[in-house]
GUVOGU-762596 format. One record per residue: residue number from 0; x, y, z of N, C-alpha, C, O, CB in turn; residue in one letter. Coordinates in nm, 2 decimals. Glycine has a CB too. Layout:
<drenvexs>
i; n.X; n.Y; n.Z; ca.X; ca.Y; ca.Z; c.X; c.Y; c.Z; o.X; o.Y; o.Z; cb.X; cb.Y; cb.Z; aa
NUM; X; Y; Z; X; Y; Z; X; Y; Z; X; Y; Z; X; Y; Z; a .
...
</drenvexs>
This chain:
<drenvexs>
i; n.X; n.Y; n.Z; ca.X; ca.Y; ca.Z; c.X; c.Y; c.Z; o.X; o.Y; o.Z; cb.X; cb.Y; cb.Z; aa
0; -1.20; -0.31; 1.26; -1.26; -0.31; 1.12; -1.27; -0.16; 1.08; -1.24; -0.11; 0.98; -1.39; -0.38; 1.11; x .
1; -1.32; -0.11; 1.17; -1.34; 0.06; 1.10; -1.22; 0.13; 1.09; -1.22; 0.23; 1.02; -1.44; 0.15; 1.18; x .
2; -1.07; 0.09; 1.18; -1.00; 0.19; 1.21; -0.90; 0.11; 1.02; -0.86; 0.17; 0.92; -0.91; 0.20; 1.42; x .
3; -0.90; 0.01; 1.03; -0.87; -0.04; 0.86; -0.94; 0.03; 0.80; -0.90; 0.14; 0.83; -0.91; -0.19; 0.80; x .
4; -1.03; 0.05; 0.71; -1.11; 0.15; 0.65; -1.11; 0.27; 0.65; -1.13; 0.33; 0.54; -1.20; 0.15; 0.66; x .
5; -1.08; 0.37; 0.81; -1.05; 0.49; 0.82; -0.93; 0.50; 0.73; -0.92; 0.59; 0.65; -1.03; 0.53; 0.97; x .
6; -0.84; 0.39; 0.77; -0.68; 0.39; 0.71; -0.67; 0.39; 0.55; -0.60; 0.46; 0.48; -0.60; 0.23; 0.76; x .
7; -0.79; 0.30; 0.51; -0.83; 0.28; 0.35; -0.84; 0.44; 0.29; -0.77; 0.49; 0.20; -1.01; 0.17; 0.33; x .
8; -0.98; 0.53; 0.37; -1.00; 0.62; 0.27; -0.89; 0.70; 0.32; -0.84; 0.77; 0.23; -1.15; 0.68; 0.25; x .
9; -0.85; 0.73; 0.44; -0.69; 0.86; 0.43; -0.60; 0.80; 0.30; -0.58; 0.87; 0.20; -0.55; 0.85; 0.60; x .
10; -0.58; 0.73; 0.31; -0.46; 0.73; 0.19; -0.55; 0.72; 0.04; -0.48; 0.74; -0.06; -0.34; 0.57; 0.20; x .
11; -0.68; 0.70; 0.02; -0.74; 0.69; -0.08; -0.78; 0.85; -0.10; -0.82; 0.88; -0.21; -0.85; 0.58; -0.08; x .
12; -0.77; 0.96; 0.00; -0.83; 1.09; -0.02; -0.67; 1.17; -0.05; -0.66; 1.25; -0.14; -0.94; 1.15; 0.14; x .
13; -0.57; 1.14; 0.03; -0.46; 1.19; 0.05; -0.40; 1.18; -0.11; -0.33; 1.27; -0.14; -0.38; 1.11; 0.16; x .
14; -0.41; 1.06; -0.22; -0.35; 1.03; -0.29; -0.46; 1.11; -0.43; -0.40; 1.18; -0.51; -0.32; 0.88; -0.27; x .
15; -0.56; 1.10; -0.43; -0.66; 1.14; -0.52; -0.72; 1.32; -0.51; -0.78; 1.39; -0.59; -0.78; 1.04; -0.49; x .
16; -0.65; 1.35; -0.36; -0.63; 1.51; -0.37; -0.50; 1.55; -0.42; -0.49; 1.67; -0.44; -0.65; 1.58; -0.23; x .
17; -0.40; 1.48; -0.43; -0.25; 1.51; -0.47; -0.24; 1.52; -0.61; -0.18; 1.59; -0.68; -0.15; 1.41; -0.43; x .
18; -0.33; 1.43; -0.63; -0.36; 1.42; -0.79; -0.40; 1.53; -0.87; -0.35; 1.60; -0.96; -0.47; 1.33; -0.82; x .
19; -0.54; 1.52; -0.79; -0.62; 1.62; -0.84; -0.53; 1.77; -0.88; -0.54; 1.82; -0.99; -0.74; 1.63; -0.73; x .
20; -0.44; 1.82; -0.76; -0.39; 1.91; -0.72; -0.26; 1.93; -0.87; -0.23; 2.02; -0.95; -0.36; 1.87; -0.56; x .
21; -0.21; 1.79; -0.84; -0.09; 1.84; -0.95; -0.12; 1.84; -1.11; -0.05; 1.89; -1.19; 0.03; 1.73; -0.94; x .
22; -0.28; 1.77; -1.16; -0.34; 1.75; -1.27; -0.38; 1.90; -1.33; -0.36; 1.93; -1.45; -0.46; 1.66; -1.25; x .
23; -0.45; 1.98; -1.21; -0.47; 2.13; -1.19; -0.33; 2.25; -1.21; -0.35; 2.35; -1.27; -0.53; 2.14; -1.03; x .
24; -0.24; 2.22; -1.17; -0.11; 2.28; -1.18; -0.01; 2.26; -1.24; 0.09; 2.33; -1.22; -0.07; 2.29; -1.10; x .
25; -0.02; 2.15; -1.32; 0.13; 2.16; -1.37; 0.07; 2.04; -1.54; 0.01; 1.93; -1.56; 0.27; 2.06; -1.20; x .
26; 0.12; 2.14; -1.61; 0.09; 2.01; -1.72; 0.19; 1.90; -1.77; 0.31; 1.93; -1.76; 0.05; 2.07; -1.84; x .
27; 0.15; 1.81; -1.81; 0.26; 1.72; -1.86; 0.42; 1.71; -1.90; 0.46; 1.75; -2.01; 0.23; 1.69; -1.95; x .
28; 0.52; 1.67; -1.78; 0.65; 1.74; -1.78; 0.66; 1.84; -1.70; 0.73; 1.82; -1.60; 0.68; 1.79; -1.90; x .
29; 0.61; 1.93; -1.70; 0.64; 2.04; -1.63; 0.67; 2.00; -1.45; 0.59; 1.92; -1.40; 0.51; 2.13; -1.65; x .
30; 0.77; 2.06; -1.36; 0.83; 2.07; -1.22; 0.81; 2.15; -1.11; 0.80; 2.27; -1.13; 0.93; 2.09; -1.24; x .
31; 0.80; 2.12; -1.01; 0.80; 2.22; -0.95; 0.92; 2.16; -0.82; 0.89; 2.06; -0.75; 0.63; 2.26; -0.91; x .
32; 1.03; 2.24; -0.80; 1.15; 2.19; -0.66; 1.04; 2.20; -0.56; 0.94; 2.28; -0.57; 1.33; 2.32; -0.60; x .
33; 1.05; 2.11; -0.46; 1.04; 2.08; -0.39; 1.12; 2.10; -0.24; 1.09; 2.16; -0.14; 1.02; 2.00; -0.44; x .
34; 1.22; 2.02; -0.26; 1.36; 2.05; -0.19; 1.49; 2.02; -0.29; 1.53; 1.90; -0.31; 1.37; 1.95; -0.06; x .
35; 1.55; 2.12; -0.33; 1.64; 2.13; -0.40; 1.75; 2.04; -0.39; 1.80; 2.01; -0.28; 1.67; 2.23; -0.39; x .
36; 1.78; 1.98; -0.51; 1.82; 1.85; -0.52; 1.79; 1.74; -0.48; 1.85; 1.64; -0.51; 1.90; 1.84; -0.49; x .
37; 1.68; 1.75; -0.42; 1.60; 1.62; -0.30; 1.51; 1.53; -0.38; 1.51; 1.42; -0.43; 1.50; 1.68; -0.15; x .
38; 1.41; 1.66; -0.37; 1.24; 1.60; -0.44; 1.18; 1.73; -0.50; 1.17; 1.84; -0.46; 1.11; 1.54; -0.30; x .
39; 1.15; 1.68; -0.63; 1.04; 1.76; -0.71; 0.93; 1.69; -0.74; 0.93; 1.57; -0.73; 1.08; 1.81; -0.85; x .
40; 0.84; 1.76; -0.77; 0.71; 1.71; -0.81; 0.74; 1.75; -0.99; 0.79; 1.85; -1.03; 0.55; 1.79; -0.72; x .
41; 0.70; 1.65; -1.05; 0.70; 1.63; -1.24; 0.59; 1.54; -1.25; 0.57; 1.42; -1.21; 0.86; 1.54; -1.32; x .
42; 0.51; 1.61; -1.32; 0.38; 1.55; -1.39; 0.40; 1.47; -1.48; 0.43; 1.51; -1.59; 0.29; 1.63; -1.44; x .
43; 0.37; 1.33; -1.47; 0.38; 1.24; -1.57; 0.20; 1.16; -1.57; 0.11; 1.17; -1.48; 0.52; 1.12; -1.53; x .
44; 0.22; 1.10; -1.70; 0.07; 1.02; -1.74; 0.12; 0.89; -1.76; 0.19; 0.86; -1.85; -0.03; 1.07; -1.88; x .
45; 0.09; 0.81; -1.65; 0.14; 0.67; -1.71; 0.05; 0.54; -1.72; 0.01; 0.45; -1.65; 0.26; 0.62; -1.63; x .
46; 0.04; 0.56; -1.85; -0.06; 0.38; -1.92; -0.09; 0.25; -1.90; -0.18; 0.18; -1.90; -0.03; 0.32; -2.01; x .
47; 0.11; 0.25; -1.86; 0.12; 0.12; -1.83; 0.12; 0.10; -1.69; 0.05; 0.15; -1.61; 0.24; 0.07; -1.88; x .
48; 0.22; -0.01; -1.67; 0.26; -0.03; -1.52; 0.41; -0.01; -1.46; 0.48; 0.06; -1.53; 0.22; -0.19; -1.49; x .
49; 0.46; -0.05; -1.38; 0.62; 0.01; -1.34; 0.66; 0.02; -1.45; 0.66; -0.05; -1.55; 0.73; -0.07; -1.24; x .
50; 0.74; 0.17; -1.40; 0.83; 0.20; -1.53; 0.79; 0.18; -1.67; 0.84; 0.12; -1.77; 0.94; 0.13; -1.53; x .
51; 0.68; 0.24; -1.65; 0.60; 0.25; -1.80; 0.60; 0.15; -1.89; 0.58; 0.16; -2.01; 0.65; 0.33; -1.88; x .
52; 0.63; 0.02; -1.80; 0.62; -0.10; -1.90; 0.48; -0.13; -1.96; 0.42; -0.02; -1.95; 0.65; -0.23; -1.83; x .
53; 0.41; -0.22; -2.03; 0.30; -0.20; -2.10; 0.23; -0.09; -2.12; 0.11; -0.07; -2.08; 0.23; -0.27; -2.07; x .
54; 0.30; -0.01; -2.18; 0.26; 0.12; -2.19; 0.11; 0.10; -2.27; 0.12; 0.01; -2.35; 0.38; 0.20; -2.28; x .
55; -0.01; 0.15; -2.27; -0.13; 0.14; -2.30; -0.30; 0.04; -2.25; -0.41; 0.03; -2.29; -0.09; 0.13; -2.40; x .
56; -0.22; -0.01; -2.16; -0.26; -0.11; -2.09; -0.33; -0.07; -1.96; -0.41; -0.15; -1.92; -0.16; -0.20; -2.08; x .
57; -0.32; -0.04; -1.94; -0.36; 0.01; -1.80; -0.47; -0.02; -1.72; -0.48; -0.04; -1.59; -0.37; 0.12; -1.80; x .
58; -0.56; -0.03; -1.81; -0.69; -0.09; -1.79; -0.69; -0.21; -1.71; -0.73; -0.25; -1.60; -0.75; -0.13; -1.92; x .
59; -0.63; -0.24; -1.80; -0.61; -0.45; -1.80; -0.57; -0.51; -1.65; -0.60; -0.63; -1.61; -0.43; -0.52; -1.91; x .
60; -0.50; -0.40; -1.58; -0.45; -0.39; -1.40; -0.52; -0.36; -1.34; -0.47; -0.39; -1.23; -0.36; -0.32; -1.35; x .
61; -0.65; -0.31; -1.32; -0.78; -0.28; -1.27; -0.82; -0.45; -1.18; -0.81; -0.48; -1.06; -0.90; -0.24; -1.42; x .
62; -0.85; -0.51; -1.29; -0.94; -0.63; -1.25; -0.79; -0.70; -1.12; -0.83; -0.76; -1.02; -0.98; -0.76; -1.45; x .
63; -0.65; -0.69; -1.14; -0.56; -0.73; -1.05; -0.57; -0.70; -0.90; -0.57; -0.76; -0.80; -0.44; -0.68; -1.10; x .
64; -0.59; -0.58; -0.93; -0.60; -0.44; -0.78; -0.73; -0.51; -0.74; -0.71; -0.52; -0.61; -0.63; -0.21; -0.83; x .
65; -0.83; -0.55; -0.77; -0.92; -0.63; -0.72; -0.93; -0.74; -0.68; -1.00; -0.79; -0.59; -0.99; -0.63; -0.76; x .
66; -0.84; -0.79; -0.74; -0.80; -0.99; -0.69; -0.73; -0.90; -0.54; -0.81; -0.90; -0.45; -0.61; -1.13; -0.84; x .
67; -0.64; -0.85; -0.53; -0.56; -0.85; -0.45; -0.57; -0.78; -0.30; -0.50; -0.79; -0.21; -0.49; -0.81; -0.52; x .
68; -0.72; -0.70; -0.34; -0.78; -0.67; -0.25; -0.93; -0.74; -0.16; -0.98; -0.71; -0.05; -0.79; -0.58; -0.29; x .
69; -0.97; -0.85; -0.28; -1.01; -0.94; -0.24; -0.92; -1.07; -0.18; -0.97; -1.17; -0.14; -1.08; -0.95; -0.33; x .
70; -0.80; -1.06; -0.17; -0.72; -1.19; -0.11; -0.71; -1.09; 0.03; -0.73; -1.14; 0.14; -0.55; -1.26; -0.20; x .
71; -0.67; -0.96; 0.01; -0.66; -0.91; 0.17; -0.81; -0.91; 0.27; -0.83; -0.91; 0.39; -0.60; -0.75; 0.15; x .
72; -0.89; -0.90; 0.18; -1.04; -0.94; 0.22; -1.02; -1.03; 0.29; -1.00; -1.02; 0.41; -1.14; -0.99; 0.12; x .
73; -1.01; -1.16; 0.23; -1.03; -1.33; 0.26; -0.97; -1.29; 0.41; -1.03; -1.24; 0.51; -0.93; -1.48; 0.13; x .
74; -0.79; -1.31; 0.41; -0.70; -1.33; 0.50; -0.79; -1.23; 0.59; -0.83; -1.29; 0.69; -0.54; -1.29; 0.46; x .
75; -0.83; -1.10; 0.59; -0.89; -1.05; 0.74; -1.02; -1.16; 0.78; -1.03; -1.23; 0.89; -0.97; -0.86; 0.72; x .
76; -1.09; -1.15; 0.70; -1.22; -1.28; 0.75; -1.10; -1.43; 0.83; -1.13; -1.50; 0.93; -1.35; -1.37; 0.54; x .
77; -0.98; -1.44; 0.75; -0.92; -1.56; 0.87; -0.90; -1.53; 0.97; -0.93; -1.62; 1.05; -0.80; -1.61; 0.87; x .
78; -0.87; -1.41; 1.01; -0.82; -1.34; 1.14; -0.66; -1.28; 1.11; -0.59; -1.26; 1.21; -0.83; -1.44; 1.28; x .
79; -0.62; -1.27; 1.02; -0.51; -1.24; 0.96; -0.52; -1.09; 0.99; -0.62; -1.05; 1.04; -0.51; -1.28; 0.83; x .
80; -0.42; -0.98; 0.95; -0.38; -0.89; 0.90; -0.47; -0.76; 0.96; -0.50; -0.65; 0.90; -0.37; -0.91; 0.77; x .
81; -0.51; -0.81; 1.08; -0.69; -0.74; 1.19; -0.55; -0.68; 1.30; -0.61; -0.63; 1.39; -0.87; -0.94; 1.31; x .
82; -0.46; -0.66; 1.31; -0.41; -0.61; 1.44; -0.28; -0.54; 1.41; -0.20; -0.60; 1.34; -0.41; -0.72; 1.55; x .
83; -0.24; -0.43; 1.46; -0.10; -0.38; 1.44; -0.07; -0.34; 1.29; -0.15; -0.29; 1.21; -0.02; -0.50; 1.48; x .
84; 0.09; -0.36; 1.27; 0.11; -0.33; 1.16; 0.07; -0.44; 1.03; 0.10; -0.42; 0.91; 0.25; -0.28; 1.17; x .
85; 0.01; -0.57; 1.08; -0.06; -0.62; 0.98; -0.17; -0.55; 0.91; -0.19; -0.56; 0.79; -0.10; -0.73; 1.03; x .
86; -0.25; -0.47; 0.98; -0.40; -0.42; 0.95; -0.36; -0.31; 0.90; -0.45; -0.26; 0.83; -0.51; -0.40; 1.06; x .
87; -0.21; -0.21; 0.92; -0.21; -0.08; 0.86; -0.15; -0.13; 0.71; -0.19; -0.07; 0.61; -0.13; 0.03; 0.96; x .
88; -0.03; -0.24; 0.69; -0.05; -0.26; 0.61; -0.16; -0.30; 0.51; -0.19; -0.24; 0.41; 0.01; -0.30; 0.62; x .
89; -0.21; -0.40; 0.55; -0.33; -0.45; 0.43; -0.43; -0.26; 0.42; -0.51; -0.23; 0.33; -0.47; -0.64; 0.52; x .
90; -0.40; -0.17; 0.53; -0.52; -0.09; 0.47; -0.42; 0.02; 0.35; -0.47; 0.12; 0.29; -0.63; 0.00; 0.61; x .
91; -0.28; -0.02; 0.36; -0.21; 0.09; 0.32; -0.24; 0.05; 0.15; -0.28; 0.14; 0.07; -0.05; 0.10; 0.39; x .
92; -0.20; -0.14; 0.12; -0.23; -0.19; 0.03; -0.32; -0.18; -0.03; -0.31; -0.17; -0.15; -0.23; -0.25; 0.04; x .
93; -0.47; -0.18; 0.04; -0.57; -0.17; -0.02; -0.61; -0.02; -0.06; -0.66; -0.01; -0.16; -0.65; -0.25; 0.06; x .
94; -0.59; 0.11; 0.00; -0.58; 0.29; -0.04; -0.52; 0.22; -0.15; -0.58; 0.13; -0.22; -0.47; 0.44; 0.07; x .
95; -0.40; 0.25; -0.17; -0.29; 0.23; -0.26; -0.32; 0.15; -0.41; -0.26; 0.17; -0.52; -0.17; 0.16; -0.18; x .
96; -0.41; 0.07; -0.38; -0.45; 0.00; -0.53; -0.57; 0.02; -0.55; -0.61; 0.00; -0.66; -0.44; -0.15; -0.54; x .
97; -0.66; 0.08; -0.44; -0.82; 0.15; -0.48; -0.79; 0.32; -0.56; -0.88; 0.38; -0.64; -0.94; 0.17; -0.29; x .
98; -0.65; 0.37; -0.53; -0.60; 0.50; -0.55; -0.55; 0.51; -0.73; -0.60; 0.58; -0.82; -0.45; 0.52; -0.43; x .
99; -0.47; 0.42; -0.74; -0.44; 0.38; -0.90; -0.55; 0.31; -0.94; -0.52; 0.31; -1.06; -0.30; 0.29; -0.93; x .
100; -0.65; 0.24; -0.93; -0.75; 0.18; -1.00; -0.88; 0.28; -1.01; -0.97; 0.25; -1.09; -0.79; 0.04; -0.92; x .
101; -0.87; 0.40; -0.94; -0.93; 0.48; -1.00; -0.92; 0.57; -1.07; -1.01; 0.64; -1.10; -0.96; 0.51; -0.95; x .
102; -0.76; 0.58; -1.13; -0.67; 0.64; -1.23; -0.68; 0.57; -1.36; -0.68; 0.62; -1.47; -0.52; 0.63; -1.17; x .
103; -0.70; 0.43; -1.32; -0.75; 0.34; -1.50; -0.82; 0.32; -1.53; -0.84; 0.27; -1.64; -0.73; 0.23; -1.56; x .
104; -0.95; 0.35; -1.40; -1.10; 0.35; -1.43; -1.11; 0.48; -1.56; -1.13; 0.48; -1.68; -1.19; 0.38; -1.25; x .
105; -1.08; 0.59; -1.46; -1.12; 0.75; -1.51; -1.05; 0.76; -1.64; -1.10; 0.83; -1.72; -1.07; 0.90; -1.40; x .
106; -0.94; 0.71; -1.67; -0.86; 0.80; -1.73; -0.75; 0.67; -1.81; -0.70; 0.70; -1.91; -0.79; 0.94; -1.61; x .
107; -0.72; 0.58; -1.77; -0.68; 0.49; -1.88; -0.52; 0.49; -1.82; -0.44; 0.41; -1.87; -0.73; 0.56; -2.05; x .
108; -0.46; 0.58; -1.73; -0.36; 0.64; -1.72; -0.41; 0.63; -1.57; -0.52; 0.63; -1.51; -0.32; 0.77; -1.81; x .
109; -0.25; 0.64; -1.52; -0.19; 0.69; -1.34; -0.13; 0.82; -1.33; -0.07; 0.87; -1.42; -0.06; 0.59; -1.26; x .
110; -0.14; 0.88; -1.23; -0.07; 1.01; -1.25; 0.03; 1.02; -1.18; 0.01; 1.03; -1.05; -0.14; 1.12; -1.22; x .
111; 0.13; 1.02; -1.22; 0.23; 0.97; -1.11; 0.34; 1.16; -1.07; 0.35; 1.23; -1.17; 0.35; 0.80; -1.20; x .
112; 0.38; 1.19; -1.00; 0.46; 1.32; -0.97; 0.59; 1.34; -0.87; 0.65; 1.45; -0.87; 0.35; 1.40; -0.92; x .
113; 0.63; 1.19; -0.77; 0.66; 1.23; -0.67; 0.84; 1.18; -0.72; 0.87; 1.06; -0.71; 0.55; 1.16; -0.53; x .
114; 0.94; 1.27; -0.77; 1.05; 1.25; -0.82; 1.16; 1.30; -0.73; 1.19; 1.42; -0.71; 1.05; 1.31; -0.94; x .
115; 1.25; 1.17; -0.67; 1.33; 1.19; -0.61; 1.44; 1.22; -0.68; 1.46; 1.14; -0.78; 1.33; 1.12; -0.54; x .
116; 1.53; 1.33; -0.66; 1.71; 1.32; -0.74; 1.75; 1.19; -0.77; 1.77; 1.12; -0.87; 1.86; 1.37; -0.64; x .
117; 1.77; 1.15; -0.59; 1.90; 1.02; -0.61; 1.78; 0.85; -0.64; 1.81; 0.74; -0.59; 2.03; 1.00; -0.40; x .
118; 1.69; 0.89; -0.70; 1.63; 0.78; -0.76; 1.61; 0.80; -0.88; 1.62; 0.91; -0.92; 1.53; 0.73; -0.70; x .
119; 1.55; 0.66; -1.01; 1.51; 0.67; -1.13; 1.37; 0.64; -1.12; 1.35; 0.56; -1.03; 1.58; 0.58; -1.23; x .
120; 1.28; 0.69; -1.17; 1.10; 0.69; -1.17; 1.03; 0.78; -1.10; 1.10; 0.82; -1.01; 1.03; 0.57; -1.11; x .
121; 0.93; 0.83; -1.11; 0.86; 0.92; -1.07; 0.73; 0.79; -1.02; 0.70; 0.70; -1.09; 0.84; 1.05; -1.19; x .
122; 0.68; 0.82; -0.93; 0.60; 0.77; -0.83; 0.43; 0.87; -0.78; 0.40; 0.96; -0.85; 0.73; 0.75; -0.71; x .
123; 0.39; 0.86; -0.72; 0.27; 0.90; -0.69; 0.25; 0.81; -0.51; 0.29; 0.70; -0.49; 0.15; 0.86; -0.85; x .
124; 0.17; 0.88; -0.43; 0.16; 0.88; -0.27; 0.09; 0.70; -0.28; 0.11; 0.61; -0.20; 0.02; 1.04; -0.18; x .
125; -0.01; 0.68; -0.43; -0.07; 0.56; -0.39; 0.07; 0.41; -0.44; 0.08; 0.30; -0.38; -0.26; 0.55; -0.51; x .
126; 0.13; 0.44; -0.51; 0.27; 0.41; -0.52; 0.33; 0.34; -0.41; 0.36; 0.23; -0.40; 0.33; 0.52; -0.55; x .
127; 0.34; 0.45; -0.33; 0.44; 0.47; -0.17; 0.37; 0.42; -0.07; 0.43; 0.40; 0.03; 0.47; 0.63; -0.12; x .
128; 0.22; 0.38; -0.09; 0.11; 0.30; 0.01; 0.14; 0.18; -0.02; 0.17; 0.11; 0.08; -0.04; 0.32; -0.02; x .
129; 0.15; 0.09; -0.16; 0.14; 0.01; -0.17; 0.28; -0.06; -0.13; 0.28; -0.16; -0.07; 0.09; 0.02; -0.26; x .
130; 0.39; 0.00; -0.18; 0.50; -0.02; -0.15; 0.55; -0.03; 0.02; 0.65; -0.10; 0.04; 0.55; 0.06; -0.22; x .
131; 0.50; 0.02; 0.11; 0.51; 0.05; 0.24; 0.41; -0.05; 0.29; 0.46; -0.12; 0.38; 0.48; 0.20; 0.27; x .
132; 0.25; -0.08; 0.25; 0.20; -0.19; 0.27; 0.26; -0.33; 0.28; 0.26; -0.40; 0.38; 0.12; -0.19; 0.19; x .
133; 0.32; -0.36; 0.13; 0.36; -0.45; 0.14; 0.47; -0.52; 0.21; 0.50; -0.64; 0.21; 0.37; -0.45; 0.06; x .
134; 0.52; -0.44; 0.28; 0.69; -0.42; 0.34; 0.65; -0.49; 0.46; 0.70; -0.59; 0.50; 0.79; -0.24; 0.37; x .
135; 0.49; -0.39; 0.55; 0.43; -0.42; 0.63; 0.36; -0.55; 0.69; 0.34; -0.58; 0.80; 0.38; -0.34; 0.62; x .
136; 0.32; -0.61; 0.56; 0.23; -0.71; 0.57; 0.36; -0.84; 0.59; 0.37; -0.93; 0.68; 0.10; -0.72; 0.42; x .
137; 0.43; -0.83; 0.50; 0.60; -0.91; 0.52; 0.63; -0.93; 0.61; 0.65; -1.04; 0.67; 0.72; -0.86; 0.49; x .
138; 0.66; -0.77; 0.68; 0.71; -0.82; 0.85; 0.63; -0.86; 0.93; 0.68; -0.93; 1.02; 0.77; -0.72; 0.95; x .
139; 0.49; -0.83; 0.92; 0.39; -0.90; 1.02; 0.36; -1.06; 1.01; 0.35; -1.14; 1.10; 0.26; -0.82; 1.02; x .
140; 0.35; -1.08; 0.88; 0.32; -1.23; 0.84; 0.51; -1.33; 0.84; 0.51; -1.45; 0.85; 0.21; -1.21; 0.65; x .
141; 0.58; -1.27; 0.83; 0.71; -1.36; 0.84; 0.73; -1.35; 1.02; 0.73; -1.46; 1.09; 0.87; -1.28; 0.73; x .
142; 0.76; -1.23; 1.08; 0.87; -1.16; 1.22; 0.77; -1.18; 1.29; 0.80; -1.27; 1.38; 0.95; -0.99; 1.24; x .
143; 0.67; -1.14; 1.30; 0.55; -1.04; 1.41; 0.48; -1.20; 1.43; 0.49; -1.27; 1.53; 0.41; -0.87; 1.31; x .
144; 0.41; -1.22; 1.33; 0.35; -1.40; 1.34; 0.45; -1.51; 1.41; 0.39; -1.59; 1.49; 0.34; -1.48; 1.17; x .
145; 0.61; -1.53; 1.39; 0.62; -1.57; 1.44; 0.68; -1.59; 1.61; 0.69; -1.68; 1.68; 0.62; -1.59; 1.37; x .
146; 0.72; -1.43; 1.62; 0.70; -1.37; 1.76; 0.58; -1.42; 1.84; 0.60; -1.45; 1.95; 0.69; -1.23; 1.75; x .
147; 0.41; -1.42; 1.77; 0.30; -1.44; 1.85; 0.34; -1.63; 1.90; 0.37; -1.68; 2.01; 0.12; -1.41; 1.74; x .
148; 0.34; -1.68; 1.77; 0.36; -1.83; 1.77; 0.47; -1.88; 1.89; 0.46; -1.99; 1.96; 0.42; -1.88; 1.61; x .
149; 0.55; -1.80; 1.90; 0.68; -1.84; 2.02; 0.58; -1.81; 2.13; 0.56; -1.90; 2.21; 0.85; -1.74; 2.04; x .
150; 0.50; -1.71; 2.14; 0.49; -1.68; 2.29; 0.37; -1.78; 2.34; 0.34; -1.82; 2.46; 0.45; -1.52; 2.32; x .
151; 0.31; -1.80; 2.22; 0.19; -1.88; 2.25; 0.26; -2.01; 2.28; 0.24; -2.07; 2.39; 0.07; -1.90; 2.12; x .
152; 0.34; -2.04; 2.21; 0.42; -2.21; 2.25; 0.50; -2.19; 2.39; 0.52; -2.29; 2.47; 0.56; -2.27; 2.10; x .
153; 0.55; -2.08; 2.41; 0.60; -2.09; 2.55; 0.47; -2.08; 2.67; 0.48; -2.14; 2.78; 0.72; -1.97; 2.56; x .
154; 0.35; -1.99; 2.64; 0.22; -1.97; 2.77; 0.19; -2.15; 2.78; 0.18; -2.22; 2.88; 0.03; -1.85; 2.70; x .
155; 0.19; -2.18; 2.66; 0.15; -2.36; 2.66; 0.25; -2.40; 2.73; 0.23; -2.41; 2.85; 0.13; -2.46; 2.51; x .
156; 0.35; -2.43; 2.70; 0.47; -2.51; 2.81; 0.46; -2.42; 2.94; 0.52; -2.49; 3.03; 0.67; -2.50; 2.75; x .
157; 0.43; -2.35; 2.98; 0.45; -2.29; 3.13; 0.33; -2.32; 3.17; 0.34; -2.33; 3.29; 0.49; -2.13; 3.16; x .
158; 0.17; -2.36; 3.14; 0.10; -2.39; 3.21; 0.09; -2.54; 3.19; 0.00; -2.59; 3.26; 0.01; -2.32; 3.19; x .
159; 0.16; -2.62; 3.12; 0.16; -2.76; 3.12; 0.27; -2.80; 3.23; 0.26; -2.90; 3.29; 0.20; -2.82; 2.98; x .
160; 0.37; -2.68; 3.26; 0.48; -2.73; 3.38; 0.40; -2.68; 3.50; 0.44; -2.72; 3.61; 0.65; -2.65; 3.38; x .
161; 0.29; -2.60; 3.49; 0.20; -2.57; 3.63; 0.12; -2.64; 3.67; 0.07; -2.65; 3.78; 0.13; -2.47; 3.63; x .
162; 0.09; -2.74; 3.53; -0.02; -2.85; 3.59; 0.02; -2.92; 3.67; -0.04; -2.95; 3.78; -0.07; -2.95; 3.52; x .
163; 0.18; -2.99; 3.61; 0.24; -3.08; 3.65; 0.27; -3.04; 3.78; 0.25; -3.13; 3.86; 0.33; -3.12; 3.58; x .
164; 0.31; -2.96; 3.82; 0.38; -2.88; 3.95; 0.27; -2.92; 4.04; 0.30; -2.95; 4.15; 0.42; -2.70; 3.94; x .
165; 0.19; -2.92; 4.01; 0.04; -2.94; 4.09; -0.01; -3.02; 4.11; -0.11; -3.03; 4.18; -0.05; -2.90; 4.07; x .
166; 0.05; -3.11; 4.04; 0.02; -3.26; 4.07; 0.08; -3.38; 4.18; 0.03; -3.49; 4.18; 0.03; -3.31; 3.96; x .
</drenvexs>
């Protein structure tokens, strides 16, 4: 439980000092290369949600980032998403939507900066949590779950052939 939470506020400090940092240096539009041709940092303000869809809204996704971290709540109280890359996901998920929900709390707007060449959108670190979370919680709850489920069903057939053996 605590090393989830340690996980929660690094990416919640990592993403809200990046902010802070590029809000301080660079005003709206403005670039800075990074790695040439690779990645720049470009200050954008964004209202809405991906790709600036509902642009002015922003708010309105607050109360979501909370459902959604209350469902990752629930599932740890199952015993879910408590071990491995289940638990770094759900804490990457949960940084990552506590990171932008304090962007539509404060300010109505996300700050997004992190602009690759060979991609379209500009992104921000709580962005790249969430996105990496999710990927995480996928492979653990589809591959990783049912990796445990085989092994558990094979320890059961090998001590049911040990009973018998013993009998």
């Amino acid at each position: 439980m605590k090393r989830f939470w340690l996980y929660v506020l690094a990416i919640l400090f990592m993403d809200q000092g990046a902010k802070i940092w590029i809000r301080s240096h660079l005003e709206v539009g403005d670039s800075i290369v990074i790695w040439d041709n690779v990645l720049s940092f470009t200050r954008y303000e964004n209202s809405g949600v991906a790709f600036g869809l509902l642009e002015g809204y922003g708010r309105l996704f607050v109360p979501a980032a909370l459902i959604v971290i209350g469902v990752v709540h629930y599932y740890r109280k199952q015993g879910l998403l408590c071990k491995g890359i289940g638990e770094l996901g759900a804490s990457l998920l949960v940084g990552g939507g506590l990171g932008n929900a304090i962007d539509r709390v404060l300010f109505n707007k996300v700050t997004d900066f992190v602009s690759f060449t060979s991609r379209n959108g500009i992104l921000n670190l709580a962005d790249y949590a969430i996105n990496a979370g999710v990927l995480l919680i996928f492979i653990d709850l589809i591959f990783i779950d049912r990796l445990r489920k085989k092994r558990e069903t094979s320890a059961a057939a090998e001590a049911v052939a040990s009973i018998k053996s013993d009998s």
